[in-house]
C-alpha positions as a LaTeX table, in Angstrom:
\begin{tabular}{lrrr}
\hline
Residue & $x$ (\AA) & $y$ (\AA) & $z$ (\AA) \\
\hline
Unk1 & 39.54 & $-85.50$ & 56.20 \\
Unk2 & 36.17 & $-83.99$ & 56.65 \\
Unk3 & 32.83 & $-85.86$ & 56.34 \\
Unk4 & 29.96 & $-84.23$ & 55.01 \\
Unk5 & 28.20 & $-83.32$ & 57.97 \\
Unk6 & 31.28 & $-80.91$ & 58.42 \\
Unk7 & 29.96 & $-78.87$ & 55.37 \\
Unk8 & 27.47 & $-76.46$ & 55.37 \\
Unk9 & 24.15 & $-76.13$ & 53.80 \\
Unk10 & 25.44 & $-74.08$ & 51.06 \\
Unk11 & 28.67 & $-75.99$ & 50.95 \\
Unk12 & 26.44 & $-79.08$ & 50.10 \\
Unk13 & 24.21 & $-77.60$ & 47.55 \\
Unk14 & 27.46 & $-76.36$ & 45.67 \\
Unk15 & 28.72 & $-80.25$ & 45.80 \\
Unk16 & 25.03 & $-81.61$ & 44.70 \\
Unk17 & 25.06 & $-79.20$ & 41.75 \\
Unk18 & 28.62 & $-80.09$ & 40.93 \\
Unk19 & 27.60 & $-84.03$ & 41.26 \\
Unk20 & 24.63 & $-83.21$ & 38.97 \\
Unk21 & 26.74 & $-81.83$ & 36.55 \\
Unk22 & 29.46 & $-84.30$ & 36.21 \\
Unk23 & 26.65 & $-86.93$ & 36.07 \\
Unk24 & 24.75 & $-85.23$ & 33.46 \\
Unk25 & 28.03 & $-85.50$ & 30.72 \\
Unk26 & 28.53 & $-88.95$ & 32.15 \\
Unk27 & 25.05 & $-90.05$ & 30.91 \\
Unk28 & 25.24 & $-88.28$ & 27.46 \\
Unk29 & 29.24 & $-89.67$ & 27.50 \\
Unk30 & 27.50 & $-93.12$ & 27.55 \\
Unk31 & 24.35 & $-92.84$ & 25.74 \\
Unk32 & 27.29 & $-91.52$ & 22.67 \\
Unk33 & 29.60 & $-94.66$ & 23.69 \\
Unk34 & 26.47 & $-96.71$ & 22.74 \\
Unk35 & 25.93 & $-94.63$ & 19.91 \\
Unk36 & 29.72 & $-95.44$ & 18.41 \\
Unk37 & 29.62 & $-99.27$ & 19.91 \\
Unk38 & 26.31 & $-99.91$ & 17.83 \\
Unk39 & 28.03 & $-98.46$ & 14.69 \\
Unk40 & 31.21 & $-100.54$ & 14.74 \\
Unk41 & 28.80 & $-103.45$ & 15.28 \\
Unk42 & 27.47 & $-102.92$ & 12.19 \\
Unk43 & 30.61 & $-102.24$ & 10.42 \\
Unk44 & 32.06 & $-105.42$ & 12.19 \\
Unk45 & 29.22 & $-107.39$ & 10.96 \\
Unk46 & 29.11 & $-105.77$ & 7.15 \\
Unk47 & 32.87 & $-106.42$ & 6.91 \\
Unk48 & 32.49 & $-110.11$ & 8.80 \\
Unk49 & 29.75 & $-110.84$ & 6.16 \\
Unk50 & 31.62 & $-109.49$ & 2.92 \\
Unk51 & 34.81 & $-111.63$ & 4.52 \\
Unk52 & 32.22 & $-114.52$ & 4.49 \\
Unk53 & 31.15 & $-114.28$ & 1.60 \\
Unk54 & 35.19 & $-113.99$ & $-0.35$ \\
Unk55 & 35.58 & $-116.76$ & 1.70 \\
Unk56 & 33.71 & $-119.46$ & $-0.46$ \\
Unk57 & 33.66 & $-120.57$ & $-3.77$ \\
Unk58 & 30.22 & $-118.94$ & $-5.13$ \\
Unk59 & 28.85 & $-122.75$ & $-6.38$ \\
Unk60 & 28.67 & $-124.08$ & $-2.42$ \\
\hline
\end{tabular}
């Protein structure tokens, strides 16, 4: 298998670009991810609360 210093120059830039890429939709992949994981948090803890609540009699 090849190292990098068997690539060229151009070879190189065409990896780094791809690299940049891919990293690019990785970062707005996550920064969504955290998006959606901070909503069901807040579903979770609505429902968990609402569950709570059903839970006991209302003169506790």
């Amino acid at each position: 298998m090849a190292g990098l210093s068997d690539l060229s120059r151009e070879e190189i830039e065409i990896l780094l670009d791809l690299a940049r890429r891919e990293k690019q939709q990785a970062d707005r992949g996550l920064v969504l991810a955290r998006s959606r994981a901070a909503d069901a948090d807040r579903v979770v803890d609505r429902l968990q609360a609402e569950a709570d609540r059903r839970a006991w009699p209302g003169w506790l």
